[in-house]
N, C-alpha and C positions, 0 to 999 in steps of 0.2 A: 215295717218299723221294728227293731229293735232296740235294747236298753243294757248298755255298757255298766250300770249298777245296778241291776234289778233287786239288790237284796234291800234298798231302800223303801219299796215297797210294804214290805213287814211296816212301817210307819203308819199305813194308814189303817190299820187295824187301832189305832190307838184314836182316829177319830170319833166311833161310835161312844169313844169312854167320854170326851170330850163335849158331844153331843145331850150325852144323860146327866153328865153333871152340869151341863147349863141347864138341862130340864126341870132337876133335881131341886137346884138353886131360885129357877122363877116360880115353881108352882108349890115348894115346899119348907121353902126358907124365907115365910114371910114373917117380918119383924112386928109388925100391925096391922091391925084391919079393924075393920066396924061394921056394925050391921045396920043394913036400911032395909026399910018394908019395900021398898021399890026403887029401881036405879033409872026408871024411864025418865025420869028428869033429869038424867044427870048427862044422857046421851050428844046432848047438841052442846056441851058446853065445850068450850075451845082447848085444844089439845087434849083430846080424847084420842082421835083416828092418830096421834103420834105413837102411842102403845103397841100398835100393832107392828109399826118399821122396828120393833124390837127385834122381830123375826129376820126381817131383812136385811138388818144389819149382823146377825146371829150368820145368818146362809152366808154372806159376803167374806166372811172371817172366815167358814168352813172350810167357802170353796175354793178359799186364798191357800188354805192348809194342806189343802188334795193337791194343788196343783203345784204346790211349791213340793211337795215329796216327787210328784212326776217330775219337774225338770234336778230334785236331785238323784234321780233314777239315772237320768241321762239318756233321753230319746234319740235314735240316731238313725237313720236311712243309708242303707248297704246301696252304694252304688260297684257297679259289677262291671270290666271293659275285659270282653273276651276277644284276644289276637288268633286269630287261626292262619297256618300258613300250612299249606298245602299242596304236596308235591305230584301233581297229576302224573296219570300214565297215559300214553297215547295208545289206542286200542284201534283197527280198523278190522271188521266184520265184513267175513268173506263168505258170500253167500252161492250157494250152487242154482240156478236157473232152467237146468236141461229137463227136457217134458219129463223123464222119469222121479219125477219130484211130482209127478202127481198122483202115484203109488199111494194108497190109503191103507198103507200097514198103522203109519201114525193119524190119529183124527185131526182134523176131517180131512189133510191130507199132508205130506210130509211137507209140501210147501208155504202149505198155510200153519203149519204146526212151527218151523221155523222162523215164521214171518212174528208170531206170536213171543215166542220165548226170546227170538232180539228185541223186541220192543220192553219185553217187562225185563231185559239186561240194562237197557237203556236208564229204565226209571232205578234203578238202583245206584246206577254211579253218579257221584257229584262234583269233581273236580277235575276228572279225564276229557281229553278229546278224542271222540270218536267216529269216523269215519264209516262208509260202505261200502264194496266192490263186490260185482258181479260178473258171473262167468255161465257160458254154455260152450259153444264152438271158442269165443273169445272172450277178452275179460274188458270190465268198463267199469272207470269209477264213479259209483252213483255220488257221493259226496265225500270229499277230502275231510280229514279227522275235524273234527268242529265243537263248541260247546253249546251248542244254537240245538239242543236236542227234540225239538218241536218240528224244527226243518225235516232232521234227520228220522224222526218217528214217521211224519206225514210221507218223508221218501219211500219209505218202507211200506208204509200202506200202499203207496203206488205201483210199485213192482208187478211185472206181470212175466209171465212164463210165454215163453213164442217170439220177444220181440229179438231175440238175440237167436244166429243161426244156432240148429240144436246141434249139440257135442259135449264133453266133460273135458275141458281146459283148466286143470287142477294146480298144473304149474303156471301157468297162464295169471289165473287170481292170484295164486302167491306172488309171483314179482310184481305186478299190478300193488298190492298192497304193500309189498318193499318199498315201493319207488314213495309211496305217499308218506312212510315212514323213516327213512334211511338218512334223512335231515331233521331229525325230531333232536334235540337236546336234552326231552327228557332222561331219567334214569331207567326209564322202564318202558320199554317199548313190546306191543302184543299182537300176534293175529291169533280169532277164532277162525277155525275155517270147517264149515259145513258141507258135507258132499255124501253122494247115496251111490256112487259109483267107481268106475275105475277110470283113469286118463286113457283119454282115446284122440284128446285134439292139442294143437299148440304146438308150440317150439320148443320151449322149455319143460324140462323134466322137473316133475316136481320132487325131487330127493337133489336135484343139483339149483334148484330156486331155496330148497330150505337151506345147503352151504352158503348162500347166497348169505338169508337172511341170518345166519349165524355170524359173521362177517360182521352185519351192524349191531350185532346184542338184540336181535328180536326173537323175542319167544313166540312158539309158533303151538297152539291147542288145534287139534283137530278129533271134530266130530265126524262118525262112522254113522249117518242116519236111513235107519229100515232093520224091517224082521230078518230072522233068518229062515231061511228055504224060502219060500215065493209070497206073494203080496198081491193083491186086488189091486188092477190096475183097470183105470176106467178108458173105455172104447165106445167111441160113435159110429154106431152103425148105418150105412145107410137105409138097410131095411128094418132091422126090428129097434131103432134106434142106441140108448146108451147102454151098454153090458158092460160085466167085468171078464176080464181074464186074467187069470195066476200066471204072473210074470216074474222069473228067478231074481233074486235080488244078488249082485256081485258086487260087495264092496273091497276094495282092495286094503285090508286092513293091514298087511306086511306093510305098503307102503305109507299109509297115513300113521301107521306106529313109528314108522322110518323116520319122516319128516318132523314130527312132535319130539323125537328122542335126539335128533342132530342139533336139536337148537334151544333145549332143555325143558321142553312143553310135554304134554301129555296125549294120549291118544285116547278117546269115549267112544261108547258104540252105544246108540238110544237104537233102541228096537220098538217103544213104543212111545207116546207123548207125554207122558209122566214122568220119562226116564229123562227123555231129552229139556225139560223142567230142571230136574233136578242136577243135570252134567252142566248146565249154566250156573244154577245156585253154586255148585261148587266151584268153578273157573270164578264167580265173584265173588268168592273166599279168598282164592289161590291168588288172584290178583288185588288185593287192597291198598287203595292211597293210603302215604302216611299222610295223618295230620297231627301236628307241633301245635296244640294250643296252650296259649300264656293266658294266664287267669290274672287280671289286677282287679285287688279289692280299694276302693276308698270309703268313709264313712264322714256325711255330713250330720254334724252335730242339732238337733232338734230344741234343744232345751231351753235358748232363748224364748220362746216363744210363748212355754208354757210358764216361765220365769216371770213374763209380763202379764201373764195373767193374774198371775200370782199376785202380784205388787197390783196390780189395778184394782184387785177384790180388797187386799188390808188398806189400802187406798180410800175407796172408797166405805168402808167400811168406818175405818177410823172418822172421816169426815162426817158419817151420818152422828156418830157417835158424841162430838164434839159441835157439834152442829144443832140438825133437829133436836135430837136425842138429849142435849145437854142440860137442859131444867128436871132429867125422869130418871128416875132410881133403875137402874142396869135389873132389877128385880120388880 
């Protein structure tokens, strides 16, 4: 609640004066009196208990007084209607699949470390559609851009490494993700694209899929994910079971620079799981919805209300006054 005159207030500072000089007037401005050795007889005679609605009639005026300064305060209730309109980006997340994703340079391992930083990209955006695609030997889309992000989190958790033949089809996932983008209307169309290796499978070249996606105005981020020099790569052995072995890590960063610079994106290299945290925080910087929100204020007036309290107390008040009260000296 709020009050459109609040300086009206300073008024009720004037009731305590109000107060003491009614005080002042019943208990010290008596014109006569008499003295009895004893008033216990005088207790049952009729219109005795009237002296005391002196008070109540005293309180009804007071409270007639407060409440008439509150509605000339003017009470009022902020009603608030916020318009937001919202111009999503369409975003599809290109993930890499091929077993060397399970390199434990990043914890607990680069495929589980990217399975994690897409999901908490997920919970940050609020008016995009986003999509999934995946790629090893070939590329498949797990789910077309969508705002159903529950679906697309739970896809994610699903994912598994093995079910697609193994390969790095780097151009592959990019047109895959073109095709699901290339009829977006939005203004802003995006691929992340996550990969720990170099193109070795596929038709398409991935520096001739990113002219592709320049074509439709899609910006294209691409993450360079693993150490440099070698990396713990886990192995089942048949005899002494799981071991690791240091396996070179070869990312082709000329061309994932290539393809992010054709199409006016950026190229990250996370070497470790903190890093690759933070190269999505910043892509969900680099990429922000605009939102246009209109703020409309109204204000419902309260004052009635406390108006007719007001009148019901002098109301009432005057009534007792003129009423019971009418045979008894106001002192």
């Amino acid at each position: 609640m709020e009050f459109a005159n609040p300086q009206w207030f300073w008024a009720l500072t004037l009731l305590p004066a109000l107060i003491g000089l009614y005080l002042y007037q019943y208990f010290f401005n008596k014109e006569t009196s008499f003295t009895f050795s004893s008033l216990n007889l005088l207790d049952d005679l009729p219109g005795n208990w009237k002296i005391h609605l002196h008070w109540l009639q005293a309180a009804f005026m007071w409270a007639g007084i407060a409440f008439l300064i509150v509605a000339l305060a003017r009470p009022q209730e902020r009603l608030t209607t916020v318009e937001r309109n919202a111009e999503g980006i369409d975003i599809v997340l290109v993930l890499d699949l091929s077993t060397s994703m399970r390199a434990e340079d990043l914890k607990p391992n680069r495929f589980e470390a990217a399975r994690e930083v897409a999901k908490d990209f997920v919970d940050k955006r609020e008016s995009d559609r986003i999509g999934l695609v995946t790629f090893a030997m070939k590329s498949f889309t797990v789910v077309p851009p969508t705002l159903d992000y529950r679906l697309l989190k739970n896809l994610i958790d699903e994912l598994e490494m093995g079910i697609i033949e193994d390969g790095t089809a780097i151009g592959m996932g990019i047109a895959t993700a073109i095709n699901r983008l290339k009829d977006s209307n939005t203004e802003s169309k995006v691929i992340i694209l996550l990969t720990d290796g170099q193109n070795n499978a596929g038709e398409i070249d991935p520096v001739t899929a990113a002219d592709l996606a320049s074509t439709y105005n899609i910006k294209i981020y691409t993450i360079g994910a693993g150490t440099r020099g070698t990396a713990p790569y886990p192995i089942q052995d048949p005899i002494f079971g799981r071991r690791y072995q240091n396996v070179q890590v070869n990312i082709d960063e000329d061309m994932l620079t290539r393809v992010a610079e054709v199409t006016g994106g950026r190229y990250f290299r996370a070497t470790d799981s903190e890093e690759l945290e933070n190269i999505y925080a910043e892509i969900d910087e680099l990429e922000k919805t605009e939102v246009e929100e209109l703020i409309y204020t109204d204000y419902k007036d309260l004052y009635e209300r406390y108006l007719a309290l007001s009148l019901a107390f002098f109301v009432i008040s005057f009534i007792l006054r003129k009423t019971i009260l009418s045979g008894i000296e106001d002192h």
